[in-house]
VOVO-622053 format. One record per residue (C-alpha): residue number from 1; residue in one letter; x negated, y, z. Coordinates in pm, 1 decimal. Example, Ala and Ser with C-alpha at 12.3 -4.5 7.8 and 13.67 -1.06 7.14 Angstrom:
REM VOVO-622053
- 1  A  -1230.0  -450.0  780.0
- 2  S  -1367.0  -106.0  714.0
This chain:
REM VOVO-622053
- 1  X  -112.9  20630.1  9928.6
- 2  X  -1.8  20777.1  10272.6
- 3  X  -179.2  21044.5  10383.6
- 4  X  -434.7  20952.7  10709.2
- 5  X  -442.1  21186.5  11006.4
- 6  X  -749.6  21055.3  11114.1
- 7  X  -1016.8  21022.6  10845.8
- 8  X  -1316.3  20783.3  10869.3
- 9  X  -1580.3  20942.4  11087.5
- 10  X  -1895.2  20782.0  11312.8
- 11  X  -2188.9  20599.4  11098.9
- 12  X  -2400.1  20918.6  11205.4
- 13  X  -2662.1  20643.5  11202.1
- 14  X  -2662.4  20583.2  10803.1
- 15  X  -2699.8  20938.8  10766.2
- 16  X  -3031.0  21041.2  10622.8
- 17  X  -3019.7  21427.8  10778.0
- 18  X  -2973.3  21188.1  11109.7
- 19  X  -3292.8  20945.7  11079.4
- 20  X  -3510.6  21299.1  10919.4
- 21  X  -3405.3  21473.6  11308.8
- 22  X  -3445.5  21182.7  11504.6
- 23  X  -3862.2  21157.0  11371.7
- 24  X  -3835.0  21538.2  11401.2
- 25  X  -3707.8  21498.6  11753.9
- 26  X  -3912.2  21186.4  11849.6
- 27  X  -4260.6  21425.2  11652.8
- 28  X  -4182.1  21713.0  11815.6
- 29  X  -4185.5  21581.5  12164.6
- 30  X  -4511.0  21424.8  12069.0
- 31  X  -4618.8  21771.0  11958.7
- 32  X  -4555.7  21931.4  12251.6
- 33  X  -4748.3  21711.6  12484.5
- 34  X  -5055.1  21700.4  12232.1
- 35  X  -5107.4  22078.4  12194.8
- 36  X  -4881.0  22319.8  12386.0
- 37  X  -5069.2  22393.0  12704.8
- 38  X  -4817.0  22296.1  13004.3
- 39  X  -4638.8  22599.1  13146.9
- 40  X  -4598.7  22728.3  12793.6
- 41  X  -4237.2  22857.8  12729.8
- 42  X  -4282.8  22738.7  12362.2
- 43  X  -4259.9  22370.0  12491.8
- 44  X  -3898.3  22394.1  12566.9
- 45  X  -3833.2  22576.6  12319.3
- 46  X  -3929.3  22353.7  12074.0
- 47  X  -3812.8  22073.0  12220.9
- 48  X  -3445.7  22212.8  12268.7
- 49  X  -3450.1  22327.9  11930.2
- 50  X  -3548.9  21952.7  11773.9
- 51  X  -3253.0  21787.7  12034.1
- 52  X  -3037.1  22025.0  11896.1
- 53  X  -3089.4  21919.3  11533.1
- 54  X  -3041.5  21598.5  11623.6
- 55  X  -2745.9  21577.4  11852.8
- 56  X  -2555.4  21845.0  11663.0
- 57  X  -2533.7  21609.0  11380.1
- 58  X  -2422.7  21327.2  11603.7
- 59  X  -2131.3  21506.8  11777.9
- 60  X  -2007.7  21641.5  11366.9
- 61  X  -1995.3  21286.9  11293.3
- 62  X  -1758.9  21209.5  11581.8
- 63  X  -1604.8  21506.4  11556.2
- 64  X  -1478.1  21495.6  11204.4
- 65  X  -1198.4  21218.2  11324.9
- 66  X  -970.9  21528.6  11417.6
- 67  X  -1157.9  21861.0  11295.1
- 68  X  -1340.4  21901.9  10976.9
- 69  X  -1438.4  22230.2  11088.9
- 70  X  -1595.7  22102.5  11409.0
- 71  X  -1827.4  21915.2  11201.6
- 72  X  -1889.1  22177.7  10968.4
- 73  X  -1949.3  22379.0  11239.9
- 74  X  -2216.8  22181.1  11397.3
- 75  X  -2370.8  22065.0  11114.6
- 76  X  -2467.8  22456.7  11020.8
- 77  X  -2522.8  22433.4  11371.9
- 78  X  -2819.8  22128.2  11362.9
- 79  X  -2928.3  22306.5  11015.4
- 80  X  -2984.4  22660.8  11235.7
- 81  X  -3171.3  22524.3  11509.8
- 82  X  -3400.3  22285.4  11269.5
- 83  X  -3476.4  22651.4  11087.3
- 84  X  -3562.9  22776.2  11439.1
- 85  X  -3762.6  22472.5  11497.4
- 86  X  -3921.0  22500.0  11131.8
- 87  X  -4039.5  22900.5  11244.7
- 88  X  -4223.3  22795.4  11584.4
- 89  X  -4457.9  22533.6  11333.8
- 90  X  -4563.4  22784.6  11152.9
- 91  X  -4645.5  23024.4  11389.7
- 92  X  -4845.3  22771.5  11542.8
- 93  X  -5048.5  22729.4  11227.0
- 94  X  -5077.2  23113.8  11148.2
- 95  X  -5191.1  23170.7  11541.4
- 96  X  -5454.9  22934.3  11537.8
- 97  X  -5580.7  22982.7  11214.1
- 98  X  -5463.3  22695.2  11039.9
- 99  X  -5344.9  22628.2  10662.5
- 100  X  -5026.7  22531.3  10570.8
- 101  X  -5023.9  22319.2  10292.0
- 102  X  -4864.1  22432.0  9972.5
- 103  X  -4591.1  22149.7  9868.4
- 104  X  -4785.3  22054.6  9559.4
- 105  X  -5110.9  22034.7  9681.8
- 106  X  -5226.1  21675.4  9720.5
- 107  X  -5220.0  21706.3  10065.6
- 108  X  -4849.8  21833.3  10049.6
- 109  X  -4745.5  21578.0  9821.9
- 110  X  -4861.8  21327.4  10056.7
- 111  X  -4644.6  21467.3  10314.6
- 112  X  -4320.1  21496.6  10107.6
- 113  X  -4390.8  21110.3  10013.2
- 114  X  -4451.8  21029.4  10393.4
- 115  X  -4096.6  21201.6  10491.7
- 116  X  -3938.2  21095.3  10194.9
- 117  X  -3976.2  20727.2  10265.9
- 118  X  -4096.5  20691.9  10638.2
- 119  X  -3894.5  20661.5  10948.3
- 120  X  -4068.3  20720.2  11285.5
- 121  X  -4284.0  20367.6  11248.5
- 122  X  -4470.3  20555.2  10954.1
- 123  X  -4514.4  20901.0  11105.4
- 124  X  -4582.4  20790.7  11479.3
- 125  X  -4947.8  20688.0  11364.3
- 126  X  -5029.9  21054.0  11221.9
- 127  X  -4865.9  21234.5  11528.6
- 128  X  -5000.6  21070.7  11821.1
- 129  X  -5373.2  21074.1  11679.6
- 130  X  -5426.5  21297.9  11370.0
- 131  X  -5538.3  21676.3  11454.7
- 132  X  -5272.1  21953.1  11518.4
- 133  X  -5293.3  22085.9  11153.9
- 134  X  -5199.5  21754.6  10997.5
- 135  X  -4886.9  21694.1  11288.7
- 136  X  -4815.5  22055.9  11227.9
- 137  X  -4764.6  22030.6  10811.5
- 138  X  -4601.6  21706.5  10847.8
- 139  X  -4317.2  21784.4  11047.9
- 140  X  -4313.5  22143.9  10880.3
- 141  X  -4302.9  21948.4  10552.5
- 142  X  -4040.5  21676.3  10706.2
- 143  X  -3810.6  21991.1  10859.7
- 144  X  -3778.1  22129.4  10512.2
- 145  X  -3666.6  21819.2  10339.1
- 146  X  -3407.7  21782.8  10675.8
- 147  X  -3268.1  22145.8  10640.1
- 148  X  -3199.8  22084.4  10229.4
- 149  X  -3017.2  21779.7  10334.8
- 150  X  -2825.6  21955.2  10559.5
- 151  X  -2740.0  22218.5  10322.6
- 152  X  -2618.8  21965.1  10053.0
- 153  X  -2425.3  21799.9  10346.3
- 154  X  -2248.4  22112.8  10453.7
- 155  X  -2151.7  22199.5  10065.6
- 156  X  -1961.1  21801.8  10064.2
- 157  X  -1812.2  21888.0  10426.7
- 158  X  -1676.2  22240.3  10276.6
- 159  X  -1539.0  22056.7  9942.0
- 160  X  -1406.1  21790.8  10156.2
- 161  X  -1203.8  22036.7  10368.1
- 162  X  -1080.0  22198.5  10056.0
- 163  X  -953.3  21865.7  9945.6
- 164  X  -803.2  21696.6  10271.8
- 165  X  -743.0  22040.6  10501.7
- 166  X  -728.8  22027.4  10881.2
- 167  X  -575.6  21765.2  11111.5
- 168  X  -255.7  22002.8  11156.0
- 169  X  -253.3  21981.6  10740.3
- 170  X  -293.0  21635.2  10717.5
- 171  X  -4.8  21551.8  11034.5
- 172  X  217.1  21782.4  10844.2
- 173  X  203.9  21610.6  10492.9
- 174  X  253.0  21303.6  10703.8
- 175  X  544.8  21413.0  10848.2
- 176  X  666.5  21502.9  10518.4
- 177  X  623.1  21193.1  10382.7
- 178  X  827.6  20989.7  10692.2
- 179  X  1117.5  21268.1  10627.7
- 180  X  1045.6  21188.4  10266.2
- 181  X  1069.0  20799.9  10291.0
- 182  X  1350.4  20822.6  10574.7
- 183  X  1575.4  21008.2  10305.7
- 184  X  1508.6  20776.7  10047.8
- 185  X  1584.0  20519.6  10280.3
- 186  X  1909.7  20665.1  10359.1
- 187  X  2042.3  20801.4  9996.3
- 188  X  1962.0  20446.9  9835.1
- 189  X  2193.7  20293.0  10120.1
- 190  X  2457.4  20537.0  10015.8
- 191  X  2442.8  20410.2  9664.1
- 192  X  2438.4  20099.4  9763.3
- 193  X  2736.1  20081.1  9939.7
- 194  X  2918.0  20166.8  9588.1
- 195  X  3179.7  19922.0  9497.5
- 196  X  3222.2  19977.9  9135.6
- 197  X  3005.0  20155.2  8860.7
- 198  X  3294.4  20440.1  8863.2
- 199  X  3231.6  20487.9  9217.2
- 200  X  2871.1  20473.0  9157.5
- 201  X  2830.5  20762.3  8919.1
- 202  X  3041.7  20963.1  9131.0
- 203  X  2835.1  20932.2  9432.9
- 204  X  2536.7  21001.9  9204.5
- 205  X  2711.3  21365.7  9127.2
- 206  X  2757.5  21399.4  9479.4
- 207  X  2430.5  21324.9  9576.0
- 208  X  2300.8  21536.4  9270.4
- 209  X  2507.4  21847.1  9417.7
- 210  X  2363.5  21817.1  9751.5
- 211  X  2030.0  21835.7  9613.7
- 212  X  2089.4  22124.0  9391.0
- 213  X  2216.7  22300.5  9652.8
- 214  X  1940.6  22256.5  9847.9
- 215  X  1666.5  22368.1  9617.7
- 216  X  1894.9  22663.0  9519.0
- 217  X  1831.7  22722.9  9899.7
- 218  X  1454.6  22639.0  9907.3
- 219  X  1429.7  22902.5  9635.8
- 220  X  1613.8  23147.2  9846.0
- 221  X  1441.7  23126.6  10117.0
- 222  X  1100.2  23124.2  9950.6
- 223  X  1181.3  23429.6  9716.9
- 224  X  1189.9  23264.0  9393.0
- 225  X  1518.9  23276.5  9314.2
């Protein structure tokens, strides 16, 4: 199969890191407006934090046409700032005195259920009424499942690069491949201009020489030889 310069990138939308940051985004927002008092530097904070999650995983996707490591890069990029985001909830809970919920408490099971299997439709109704410590563990609980994600995501992205390099890899194997198809092309006409089987077998010599000679040069060149 030829090799593609540009691989299949986009569908940002069918990933589930993507629809975990947009609730976080869309939650935090909520958040913010619910329980930060206004003027507090936290707000943007926060909220910068939660966009950056979210749009750092868009622009890998698009970026991973040309540049694997662009989208490695912001994908560890959305995974950071999510971890930053992850800090300011629980420093909200240990300032004011509030629990967070261990992950296998019932409560916290409950959680990993809710942001396991609910987009923002399921979580909007807990944000926008439900106290500050239940918003607070949900999207503390719903961060942590979005950061593992990530960190699977970024292990496939490094193994992929491994596999299929950079753009200047991939354009170069292509290249090698036209070269190797255009010389192909042209020592099959040769053979086929032949006009008799002795002819034929002495053009195959030839060609076999030429060959030879160039490997022995490869070899040279490279230090094998």
């Amino acid at each position: 199969m030829p090799t593609k310069i540009i691989l299949p990138h986009g569908g940002y939308r069918n990933l589930l890191t993507y629809k975990k940051s947009d609730v976080i985004y869309q939650g935090t927002v909520v958040f913010v407006k619910r329980f930060l008092q206004r003027g507090d530097r936290t707000i943007d904070q926060m909220v910068q934090a939660a966009r950056s999650g979210k749009q750092n995983i868009v622009e890998g996707s698009e970026a991973s046409a040309t540049s694997k490591e662009t989208e490695l890069k912001l994908t560890n990029v959305a995974k950071a700032s999510l971890e930053e985001l992850l800090e300011d909830y629980l420093d909200y809970l240990k300032v004011h005195g509030l629990p967070e919920w261990s992950k296998d408490s019932e409560k916290g099971l409950a959680a990993r259920r809710l942001g396991r299997d609910g987009g923002w439709e399921a979580f909007a109704p807990h944000i926008e009424k439900k106290s500050d410590e239940v918003v607070a563990n949900l999207m503390v609980s719903l961060i942590r499942q979005c950061t593992y994600l990530l960190a699977r995501q970024i292990a496939q992205l490094e193994a992929d690069f491994k596999r299929h390099g950079g753009i200047k890899e991939r354009m170069y194997a292509a290249r090698s491949e036209a070269r190797g198809e255009d010389w192909g092309k042209a020592a099959y006409s040769r053979l086929a201009a032949v006009q008799s089987p002795d002819e034929l077998a002495t053009r195959y010599r030839e060609m076999s020489a030429e060959l030879r000679r160039m490997a022995a040069g490869i070899k040279q060149r490279k230090g094998w030889s």
